[in-house]
C-alpha positions in Angstrom: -70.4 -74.0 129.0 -72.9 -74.2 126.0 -75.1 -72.2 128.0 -72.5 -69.2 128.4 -71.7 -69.9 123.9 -75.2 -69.5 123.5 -75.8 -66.3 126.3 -72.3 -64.7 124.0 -73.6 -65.5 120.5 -76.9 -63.7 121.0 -75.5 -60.4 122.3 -73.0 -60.7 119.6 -75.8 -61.2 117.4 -78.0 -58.2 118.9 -74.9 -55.7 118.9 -74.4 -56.5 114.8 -78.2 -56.2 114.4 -78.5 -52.7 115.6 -74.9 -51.6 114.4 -75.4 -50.6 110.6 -72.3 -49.2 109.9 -71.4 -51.7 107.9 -74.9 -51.8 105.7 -73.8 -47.8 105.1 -70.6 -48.5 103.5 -72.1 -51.6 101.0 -74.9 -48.8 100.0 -72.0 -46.2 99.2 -70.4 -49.0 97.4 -73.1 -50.0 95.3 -73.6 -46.0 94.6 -70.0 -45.6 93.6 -69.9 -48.7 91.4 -73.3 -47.1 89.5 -71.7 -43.8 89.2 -68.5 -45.6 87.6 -71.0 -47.7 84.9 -72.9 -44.3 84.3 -69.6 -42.5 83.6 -68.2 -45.2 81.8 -71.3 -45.4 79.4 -71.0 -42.0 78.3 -67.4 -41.4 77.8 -66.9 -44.9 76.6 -66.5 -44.2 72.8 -63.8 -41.3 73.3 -62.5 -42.2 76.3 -61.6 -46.0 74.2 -60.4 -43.4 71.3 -57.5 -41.5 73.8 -56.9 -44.9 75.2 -55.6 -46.4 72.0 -54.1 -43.1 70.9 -52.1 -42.9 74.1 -51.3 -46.7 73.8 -49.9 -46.4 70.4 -48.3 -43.2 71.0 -46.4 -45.0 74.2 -46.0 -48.1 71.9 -44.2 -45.9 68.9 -42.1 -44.1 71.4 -40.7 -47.3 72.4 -40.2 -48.9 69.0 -38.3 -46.0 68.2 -36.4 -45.7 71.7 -35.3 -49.7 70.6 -34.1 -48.8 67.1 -32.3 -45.7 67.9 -34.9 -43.6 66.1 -35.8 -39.9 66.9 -38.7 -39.3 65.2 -41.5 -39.7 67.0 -42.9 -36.9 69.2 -41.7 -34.4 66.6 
């Protein structure tokens, strides 16, 4: 019986060795996730700036929604 593990563990072993699927989709990742960091480093300072504008304008809209106000969005 330990014979037949062993015998099953080492195909299973060689059939994951040669099968590099799974190496192909951690190198995209890794890609992907440097192409976020490099996109994110260069449209950090206005991309933060609409952030907080649409934040605020969401936050204003709400306020005035609560208090019965109309005048924001103009």
């Amino acid at each position: 019986m330990l014979t037949k593990l062993f015998v099953k563990s080492q195909l299973a072993l060689q059939s994951f060795k040669n099968d590099e699927r799974g190496v192909t989709a951690i190198e995209y990742a890794i890609i992907g996730v440097c192409m976020a960091t490099i996109v994110l480093a260069v449209f950090n300072g206005s991309l933060q700036t609409a952030l907080e504008g649409a934040m605020k304008t969401i936050s204003d809209t709400i306020t005035a929604a609560g208090t019965g106000s109309s005048s924001v969005g103009g």
